[in-house]
N, C-alpha and C positions, 0 to 999 in steps of 0.2 A: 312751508317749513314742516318738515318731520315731525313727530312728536318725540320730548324729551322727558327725561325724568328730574323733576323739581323736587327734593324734601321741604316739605311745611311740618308746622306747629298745626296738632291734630285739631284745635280747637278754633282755628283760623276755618277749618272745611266745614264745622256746624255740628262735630263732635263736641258731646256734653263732658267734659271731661276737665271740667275748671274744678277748685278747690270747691265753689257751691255749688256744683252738679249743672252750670251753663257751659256756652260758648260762645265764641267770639267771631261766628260766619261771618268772613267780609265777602260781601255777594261781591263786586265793583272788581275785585280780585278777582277771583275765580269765574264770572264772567269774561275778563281781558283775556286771563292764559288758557280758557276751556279747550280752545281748537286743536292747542299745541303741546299741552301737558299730562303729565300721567305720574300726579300724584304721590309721595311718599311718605304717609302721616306718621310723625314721632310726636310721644307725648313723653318725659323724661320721668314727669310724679308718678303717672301713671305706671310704666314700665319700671319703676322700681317698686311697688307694691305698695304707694300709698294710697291706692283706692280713691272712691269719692262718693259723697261729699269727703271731703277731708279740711286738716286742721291746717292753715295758710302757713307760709313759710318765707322766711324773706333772707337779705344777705346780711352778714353781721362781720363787722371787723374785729378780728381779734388776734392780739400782737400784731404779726407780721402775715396772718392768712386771713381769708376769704372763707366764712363757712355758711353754711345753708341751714339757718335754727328754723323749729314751729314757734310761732308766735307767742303759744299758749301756754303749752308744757317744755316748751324749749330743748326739743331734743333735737339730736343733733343728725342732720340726713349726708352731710358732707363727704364721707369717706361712700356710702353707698350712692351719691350722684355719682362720685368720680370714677367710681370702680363702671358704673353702668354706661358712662361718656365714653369711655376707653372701650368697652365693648359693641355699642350700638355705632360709634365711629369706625370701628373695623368693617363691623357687618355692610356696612354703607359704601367702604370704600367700592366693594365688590359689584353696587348695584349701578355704578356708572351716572352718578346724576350730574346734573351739567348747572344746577343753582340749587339755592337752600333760601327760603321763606321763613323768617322765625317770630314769634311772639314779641313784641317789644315791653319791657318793663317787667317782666319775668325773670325771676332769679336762677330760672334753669334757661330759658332761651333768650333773655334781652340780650342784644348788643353791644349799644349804648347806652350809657345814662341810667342805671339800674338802681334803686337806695341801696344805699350802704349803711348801715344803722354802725355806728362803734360800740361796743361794749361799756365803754367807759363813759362814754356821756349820758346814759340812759334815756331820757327820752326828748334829746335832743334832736333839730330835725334833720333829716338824714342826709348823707351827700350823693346828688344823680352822677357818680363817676363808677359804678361797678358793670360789671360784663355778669352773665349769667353763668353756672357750671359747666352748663352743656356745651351752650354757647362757646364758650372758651374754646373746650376741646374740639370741637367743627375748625374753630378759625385755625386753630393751630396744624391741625392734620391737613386741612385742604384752604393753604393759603391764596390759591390763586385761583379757585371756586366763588361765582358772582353769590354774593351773599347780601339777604338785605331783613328788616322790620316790616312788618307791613306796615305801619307808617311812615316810611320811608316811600309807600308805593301808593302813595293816596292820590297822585292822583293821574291821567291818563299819560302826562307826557313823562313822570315817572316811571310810568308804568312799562311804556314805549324802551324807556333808554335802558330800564331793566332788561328786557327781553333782548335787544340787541347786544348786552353782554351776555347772556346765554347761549344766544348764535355764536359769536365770536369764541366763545370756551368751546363747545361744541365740535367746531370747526379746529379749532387748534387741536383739540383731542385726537377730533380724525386724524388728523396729520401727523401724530403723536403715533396711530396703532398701527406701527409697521413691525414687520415681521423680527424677529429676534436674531441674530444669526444663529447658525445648529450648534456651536457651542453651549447654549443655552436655552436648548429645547429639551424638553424632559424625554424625549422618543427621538431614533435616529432608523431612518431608512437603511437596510443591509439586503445584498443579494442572499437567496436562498434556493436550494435544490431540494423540493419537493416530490418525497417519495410515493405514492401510493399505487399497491397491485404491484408492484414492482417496477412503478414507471416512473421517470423521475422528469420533473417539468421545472425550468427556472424561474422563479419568481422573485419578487421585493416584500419584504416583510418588514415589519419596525420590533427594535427593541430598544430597551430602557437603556436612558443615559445614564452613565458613568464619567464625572469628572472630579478634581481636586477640588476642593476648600481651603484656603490659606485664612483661618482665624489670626488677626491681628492682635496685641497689644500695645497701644501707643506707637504706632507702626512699626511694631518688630514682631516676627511671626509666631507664634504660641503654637498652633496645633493645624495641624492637614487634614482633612475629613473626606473624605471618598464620597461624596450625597448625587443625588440628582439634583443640577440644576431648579432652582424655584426656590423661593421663602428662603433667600439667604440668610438676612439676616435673624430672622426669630431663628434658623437653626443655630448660628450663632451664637444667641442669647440662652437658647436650650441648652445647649452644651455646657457655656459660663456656668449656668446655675447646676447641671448634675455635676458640675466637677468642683463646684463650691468656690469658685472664683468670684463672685456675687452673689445675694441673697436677695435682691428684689431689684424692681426697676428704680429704684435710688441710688444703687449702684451706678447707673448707665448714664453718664454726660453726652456720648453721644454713639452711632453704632450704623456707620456706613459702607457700601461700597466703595473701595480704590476708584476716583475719577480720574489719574494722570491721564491726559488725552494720551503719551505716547507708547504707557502700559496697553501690550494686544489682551493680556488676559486679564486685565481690571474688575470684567465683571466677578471674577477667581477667587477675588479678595475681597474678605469683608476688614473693617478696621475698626476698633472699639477703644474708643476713650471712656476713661472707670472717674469715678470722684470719690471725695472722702479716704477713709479706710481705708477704700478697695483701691484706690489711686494708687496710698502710702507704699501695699505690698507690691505691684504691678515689679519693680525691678527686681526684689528677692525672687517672685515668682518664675519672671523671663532666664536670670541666674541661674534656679533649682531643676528647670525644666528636663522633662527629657522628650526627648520627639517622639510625639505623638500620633500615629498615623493609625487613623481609626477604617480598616478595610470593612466592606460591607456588609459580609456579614456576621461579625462578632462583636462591632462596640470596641471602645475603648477597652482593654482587659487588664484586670489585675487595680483598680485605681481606687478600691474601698473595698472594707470588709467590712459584716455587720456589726463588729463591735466599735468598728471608726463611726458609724452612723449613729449605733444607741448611744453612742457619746457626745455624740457631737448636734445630734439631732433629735426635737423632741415629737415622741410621738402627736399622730394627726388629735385630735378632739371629735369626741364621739359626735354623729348625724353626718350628715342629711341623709334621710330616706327615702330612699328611692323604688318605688313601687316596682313589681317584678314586671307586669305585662312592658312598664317603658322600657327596662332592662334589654329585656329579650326580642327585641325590635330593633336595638341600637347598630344591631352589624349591618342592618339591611339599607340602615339611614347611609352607613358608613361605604355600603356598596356604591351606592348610587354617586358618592363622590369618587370612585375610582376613572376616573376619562382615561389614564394613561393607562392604567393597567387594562382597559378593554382592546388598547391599540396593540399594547405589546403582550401579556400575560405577566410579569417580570417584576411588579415592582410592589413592597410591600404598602402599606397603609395604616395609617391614625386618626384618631376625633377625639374632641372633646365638647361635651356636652355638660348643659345642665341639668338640674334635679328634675325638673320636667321635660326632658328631653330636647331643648332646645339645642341646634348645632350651634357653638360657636365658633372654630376652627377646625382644619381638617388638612390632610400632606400625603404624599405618594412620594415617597423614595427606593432606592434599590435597598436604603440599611432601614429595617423596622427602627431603630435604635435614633436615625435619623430625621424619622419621620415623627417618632415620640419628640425629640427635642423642637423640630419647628413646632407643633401645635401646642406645645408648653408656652415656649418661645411666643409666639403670637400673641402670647397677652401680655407679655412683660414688652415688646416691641409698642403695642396699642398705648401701654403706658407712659412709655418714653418718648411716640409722637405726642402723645395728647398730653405732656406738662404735669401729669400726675406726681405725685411724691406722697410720703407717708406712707406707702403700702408696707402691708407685712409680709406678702407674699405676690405672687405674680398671680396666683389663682384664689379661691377660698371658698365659702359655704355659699356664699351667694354667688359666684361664679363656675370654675371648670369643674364639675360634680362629679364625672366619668370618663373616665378613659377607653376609648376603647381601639384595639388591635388587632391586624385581620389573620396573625399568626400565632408562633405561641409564645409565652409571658418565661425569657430569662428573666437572671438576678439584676439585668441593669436597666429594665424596664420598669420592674417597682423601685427602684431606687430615683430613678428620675420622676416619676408620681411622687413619692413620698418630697423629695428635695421641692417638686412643681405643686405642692401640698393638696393634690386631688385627690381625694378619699377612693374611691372606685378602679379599679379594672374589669374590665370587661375582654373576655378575648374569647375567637373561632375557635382556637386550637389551645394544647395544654399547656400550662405550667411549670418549672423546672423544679427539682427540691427545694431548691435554692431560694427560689425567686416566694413559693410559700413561704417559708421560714422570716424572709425579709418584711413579707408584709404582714405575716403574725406579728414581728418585733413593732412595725412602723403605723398597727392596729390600723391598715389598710384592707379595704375588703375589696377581696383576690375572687374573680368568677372564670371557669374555663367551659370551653367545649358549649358555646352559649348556640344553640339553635331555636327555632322558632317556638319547641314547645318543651325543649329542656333543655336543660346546664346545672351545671356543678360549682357550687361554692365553698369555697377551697378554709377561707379566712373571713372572721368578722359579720356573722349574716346578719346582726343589728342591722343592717344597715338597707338591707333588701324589704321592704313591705307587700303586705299581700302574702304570705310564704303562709300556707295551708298544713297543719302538722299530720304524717302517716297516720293510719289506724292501722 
């Protein structure tokens, strides 16, 4: 057997990183899977910054939600597990793992049978029917992912039948990664006459794809988008939200791919069911519409002015700060994800990172403007597989910190940060008057002409640390 990638609970591998500073090595595990595994430790308290030793935390019923209090002082960690589930469940999607190993009786990774304390009974004894935070959002993103407790795996011929669903997942995968058709490859082979000296030789080169977007509402069509194939639907959801059709992933009941088997261009179409509110307008809006055909490279135009924003939208809230040396590093991280653009030269790029520089999303399209919406988009999609609700926003202070752009910063790039509520841009190239003025209004801090040992900050340098003043 190959070896595969299994995500565990960190504290399962003999990391100290329980609430009192132990762990929970189960040798008898990681002896059975050593030949054939390789590891993926998540720890949820940890990765959300509550350190350790730390103050214990358990699940609490109240009304109709599930929340995650400390014990002691009883604060409340719920909105920051969830927002971290949605993000560390993305990152994951990406790393191919073929099972998940999680903590059992943990209110971030049990499975089964988790206390539930009620609120209202106080120290009555608790009911074993809750799921963990994290937990939740794993099951929900990768339903048909072998998933188990370690107790569940105690003992060998568990252990056996486990493994054997990992083969089985494994193997279907493979059979799963077959090629895309070239409709929906981001690069297309083209013949070429290459000149040099004067001599011209025929060759095959690749350039960036170019295809339609058919954005659905309740399956009637809203808007046409000119993008590169990939990350349909977060572009999708990028777009919703700079055009204010939605304001969070609350909006989103659901936000698929057209499947008609006998639709050829299904994959063309994405399809978005709204709820709430956003449901009620869905038919004035299909009514008011006008056809939207955003070409590649200008954006939707004409679709907001700044005073539609200062009205309509409240400026960001002063932090995070974000140290200059991370800054100024940021394009080089964003380089390193360009794969199409080394094929073709042709296609723009986006990231969004955290206050410490951590990548969390990233996109290649022919429209800069396209590429901002998926990496927006990606978190508000994160949120809508993983069951989230309550967000105020699709990003925030503990999540997308920076934007950054490997062009220059029009007026509908900071409007889509400001709407994706990312305090930062970051960009190679300049700025437009335009797009300062917006992020002045939207006390967004605006950076251009970012190189390895200088850039210019246009708007807001609050927000840069580390900034040494001239003599």
């Amino acid at each position: 057997m190959k070896t595969v990638r299994i995500g565990i609970s960190s504290c399962l591998l003999g990391d100290e990183v329980r609430f009192d500073g132990g762990h929970k090595r189960d040798a008898p595990l990681l002896e059975a899977f050593a030949p054939h595994v390789e590891w993926v430790r998540v720890c949820p308290e940890v990765e959300i910054g509550m350190g350790v030793p730390r103050e214990p935390v358990r699940l609490v019923q109240s009304g109709g939600d599930l929340r995650m209090i400390a014990v002691h002082t009883g604060t409340d960690h719920t909105e920051a597990m969830r927002a971290f589930a949605a993000r560390r469940v993305q990152a994951l999607a990406a790393m191919d793992l073929r099972g998940y190993v999680l903590k059992s009786d943990s209110p971030s990774c049990g499975l089964h049978g988790v206390k539930v304390f009620d609120v209202n009974e106080g120290d009555a004894e608790p009911a074993r029917r809750g799921t963990g935070l994290f937990a939740a959002a794993l099951t929900s993103a990768f339903p048909d992912l072998p998933i188990a407790e370690e107790r569940q795996l105690a003992d060998p011929a568990s252990r056996a039948s486990f493994l054997d669903r990992v083969i089985a997942y494994d193997r279907a995968s493979g059979r799963a990664r077959v090629a895309p058709p070239e409709s929906l490859t981001p690069s297309r082979p083209v013949s070429v006459l290459r000149v040099s000296g004067g001599t011209a030789t025929q060759a095959t080169d690749r350039t960036a794809a170019e295809e339609p977007l058919d954005i659905r509402l309740h399956g009637r069509s809203f808007a046409v988008i000119m993008r590169t194939p990939g990350q349909d639907r977060a572009l999708a959801a990028g777009f919703l939200l700079s055009e204010r059709i939605i304001r969070s992933s609350d909006d989103i009941a659901a936000i698929e791919h057209c499947r008609h088997p006998d639709h050829r261009t299904a994959h063309h179409v994405v399809d978005v069911f709204l709820r709430g509110e956003a449901a009620a307008r869905v038919p004035q809006l299909l009514d008011a519409r006008r056809q939207m055909i955003a070409n590649s490279s200008c954006g939707v135009c004409g679709r907001a002015t700044i005073d539609e924003l200062r009205d309509d939208i409240a400026a960001l809230p002063p932090g995070p700060t974000v140290d200059l040396s991370i800054l100024a590093r940021l394009p080089q991280q964003l380089r390193r994800q360009q794969s199409t653009f080394d094929e073709t030269g042709g296609l723009h790029a986006a990231a969004v990172f955290t206050a410490d520089g951590t990548l969390l999303a990233a996109a290649e399209d022919v429209g800069r403007h396209n590429a901002v919406d998926k990496v927006i988009g990606s978190s508000v999609i994160a949120e809508v597989d993983a069951g989230v609700t309550g967000s105020a926003g699709p990003n925030g202070q503990d999540g997308a910190a920076v934007l950054v752009v490997s062009g220059r910063v029009a007026f509908e790039i900071v409007q889509k940060a400001w709407l994706g509520r990312v305090p930062i841009i970051v960009a190679i190239s300049a700025p437009t008057s335009l797009a300062v003025e917006l992020a002045r209004e939207a006390r967004l801090t605006l950076l251009g002409f970012v190189r390895d040992r200088s850039l210019n900050i246009y708007t807001h340098a609050d927000r840069v640390g580390g900034l040494r003043a001239s003599v």
